[in-house]
N, C-alpha and C positions, 0 to 999 in steps of 0.2 A: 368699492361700489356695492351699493347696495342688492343683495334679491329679489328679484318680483315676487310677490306674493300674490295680487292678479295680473292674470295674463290675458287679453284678449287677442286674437290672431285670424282674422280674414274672416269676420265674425257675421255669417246670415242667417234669418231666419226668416220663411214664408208660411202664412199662413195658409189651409188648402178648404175653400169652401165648395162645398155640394152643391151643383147647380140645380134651383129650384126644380127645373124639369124633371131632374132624374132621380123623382121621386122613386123608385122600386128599381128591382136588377134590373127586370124589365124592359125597362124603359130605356136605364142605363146601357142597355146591350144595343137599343132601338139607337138609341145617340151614338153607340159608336159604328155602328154599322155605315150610319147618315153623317157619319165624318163631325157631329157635333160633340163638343166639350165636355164633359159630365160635372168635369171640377175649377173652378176657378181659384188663382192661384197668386197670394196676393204679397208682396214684398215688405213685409215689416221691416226689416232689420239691413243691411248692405253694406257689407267692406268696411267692419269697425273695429279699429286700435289701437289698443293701447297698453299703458303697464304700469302699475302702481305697487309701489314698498310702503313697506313698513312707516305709521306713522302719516301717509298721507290722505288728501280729503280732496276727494273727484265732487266737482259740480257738474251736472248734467244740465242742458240748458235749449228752449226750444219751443217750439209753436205746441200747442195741442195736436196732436196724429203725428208729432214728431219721432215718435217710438221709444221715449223715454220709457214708460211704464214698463214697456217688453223688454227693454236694454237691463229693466231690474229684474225682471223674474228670470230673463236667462243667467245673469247673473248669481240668481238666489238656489240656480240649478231647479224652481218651478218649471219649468219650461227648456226642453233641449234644443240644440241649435239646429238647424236644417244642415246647413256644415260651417266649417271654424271649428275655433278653438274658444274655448274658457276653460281658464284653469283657477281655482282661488284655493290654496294653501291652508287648509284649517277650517275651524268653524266660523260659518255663518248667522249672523244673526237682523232677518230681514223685517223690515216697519215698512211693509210696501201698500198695504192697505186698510184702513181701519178697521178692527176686529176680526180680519184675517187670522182664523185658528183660536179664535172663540167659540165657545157653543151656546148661546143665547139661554138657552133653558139651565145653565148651569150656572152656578154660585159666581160672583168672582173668585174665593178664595181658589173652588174648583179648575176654573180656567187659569190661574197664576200657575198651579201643578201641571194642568194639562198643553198649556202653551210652552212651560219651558221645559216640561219633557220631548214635546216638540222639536225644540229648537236643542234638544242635545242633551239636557241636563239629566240627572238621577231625580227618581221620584221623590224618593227620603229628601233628595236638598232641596228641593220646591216646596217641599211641606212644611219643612224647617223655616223657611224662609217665608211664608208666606205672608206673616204681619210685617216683616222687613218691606217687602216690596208694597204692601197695604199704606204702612206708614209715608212712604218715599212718594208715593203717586195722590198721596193725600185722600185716600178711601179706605180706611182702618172703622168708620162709622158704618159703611154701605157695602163691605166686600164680602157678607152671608149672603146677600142679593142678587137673584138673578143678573147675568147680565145684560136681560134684553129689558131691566128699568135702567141703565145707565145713558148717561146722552153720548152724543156723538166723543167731546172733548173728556168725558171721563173712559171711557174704550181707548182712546187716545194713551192717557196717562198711564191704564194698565199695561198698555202695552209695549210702550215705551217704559217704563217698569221692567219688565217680566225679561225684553229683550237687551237691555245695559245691567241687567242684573252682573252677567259674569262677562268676564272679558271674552273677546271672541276675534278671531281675524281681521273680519270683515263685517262691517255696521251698513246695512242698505236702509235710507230714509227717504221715503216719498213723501212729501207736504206737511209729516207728522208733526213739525216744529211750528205751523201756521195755525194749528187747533189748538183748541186752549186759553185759558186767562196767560196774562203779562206775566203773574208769578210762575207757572210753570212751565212758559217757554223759556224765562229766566235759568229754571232748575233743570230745566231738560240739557238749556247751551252749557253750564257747567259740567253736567254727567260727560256730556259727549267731549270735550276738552279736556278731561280724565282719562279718558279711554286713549283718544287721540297721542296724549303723552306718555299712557303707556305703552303706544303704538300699533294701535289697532289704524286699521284701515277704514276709511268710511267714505262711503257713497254715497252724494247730498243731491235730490232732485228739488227746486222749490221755484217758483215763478219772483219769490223775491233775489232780484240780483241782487241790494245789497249783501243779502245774507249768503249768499252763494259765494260773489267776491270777496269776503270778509273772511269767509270758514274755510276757503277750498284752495288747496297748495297749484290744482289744476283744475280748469274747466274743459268740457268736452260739449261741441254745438253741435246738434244735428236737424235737421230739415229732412223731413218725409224718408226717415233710416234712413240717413247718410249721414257720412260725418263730414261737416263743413270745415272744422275747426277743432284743434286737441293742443294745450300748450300752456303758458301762464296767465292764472285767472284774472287779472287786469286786462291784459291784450286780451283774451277771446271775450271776456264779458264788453269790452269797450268796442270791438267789431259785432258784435252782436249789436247791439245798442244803437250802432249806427245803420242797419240792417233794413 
């Protein structure tokens, strides 16, 4: 049997918003005095688990404010859990938002260095590599350029680039695979089927369920952080479906 590599385990997280009233301490002292709130206190995340090895591909699946997005950045360790457990074995390499850990005023060449020093790498091997990943995302013409001239779908490419550069534990993708021309979601599904069989781990969020069903060994459905469903990605996408 296999090792988990992640682990989630009794997994919440709450967001805590300042109640507009209690603007200053002031006031904050004035509200608890008068037995009112200061902070409101909002449930993102509730009672989510599960365990994936080596080799496998989690589809995450679910309405908008379902808590997908938040399920990745505690995941990506962006974000710590209010209490639970996550555990992930290795390095991370997270595509949760587009141009996440770019710096707009700098070169692309600049941000291929400085994102995947980010994500773990040595400087020297980002620098070395930098027409590699130029060439691969198909911007070797426009990667002296800023990249706040880039469109949406080329930020995309870099960064999907810069993040399958090197193998890594665990692959987190948010919608990154739905940006883009046909050819390089083509070249993006081969990278990650690469990875995949050398056995990384990968986390798929995408609103296409074909593609979710297709890629993902397990899906995971959740409704307003909770988990309705965690099992074989036919059975939960085909309940889902009918939902």
């Amino acid at each position: 049997m296999r090792t988990p590599s992640v682990v989630v385990e009794n997994l919440h997280f709450v967001y805590q918003i300042r109640n507009a009233s209690a603007h200053s301490l002031k006031q904050a002292f004035i509200n608890s005095v008068k037995g009112i709130k200061s902070d409101i206190h909002v449930s993102a995340i509730s009672g989510i688990n599960f365990e994936l090895s080596s080799g496998e591909v989690l589809g995450i699946v679910g309405n908008n404010g379902a808590g997908k997005s938040t399920l990745l950045k505690l995941l990506a360790g962006i974000i710590p859990p209010s209490s639970g457990v996550v555990r992930v074995s290795g390095r991370v390499a997270p595509l949760i938002e587009l141009g996440a850990g770019f710096n707009p005023e700098l070169t692309g060449a600049e941000n291929i260095v400085l994102f995947g020093v980010l994500l773990g790498n040595t400087r020297k091997k980002m620098e070395e590599n930098v027409m590699v990943i130029a060439d691969w995302a198909g911007l070797a013409e426009s990667i002296n350029l800023p990249i706040r001239t880039y469109s949406t779908g080329m930020q995309s490419r870099l960064g999907f680039g810069v993040a399958t550069f090197q193998q890594s534990e665990l692959l987190i993708i948010d919608e990154v695979l739905s940006v883009g021309d046909v050819e390089f979601q083509k070249k993006s599904m081969v990278r990650m089927d690469e990875l995949i069989s050398a056995g990384e781990i990968t986390v798929l969020v995408s609103h296409d369920l074909n593609l979710v069903e297709a890629k993902s060994t397990k899906v995971l459905w959740l409704d307003r952080g909770k988990q309705v469903m965690f099992g074989n990605s036919k059975e939960v996408i085909d309940a889902y479906r009918k939902f």
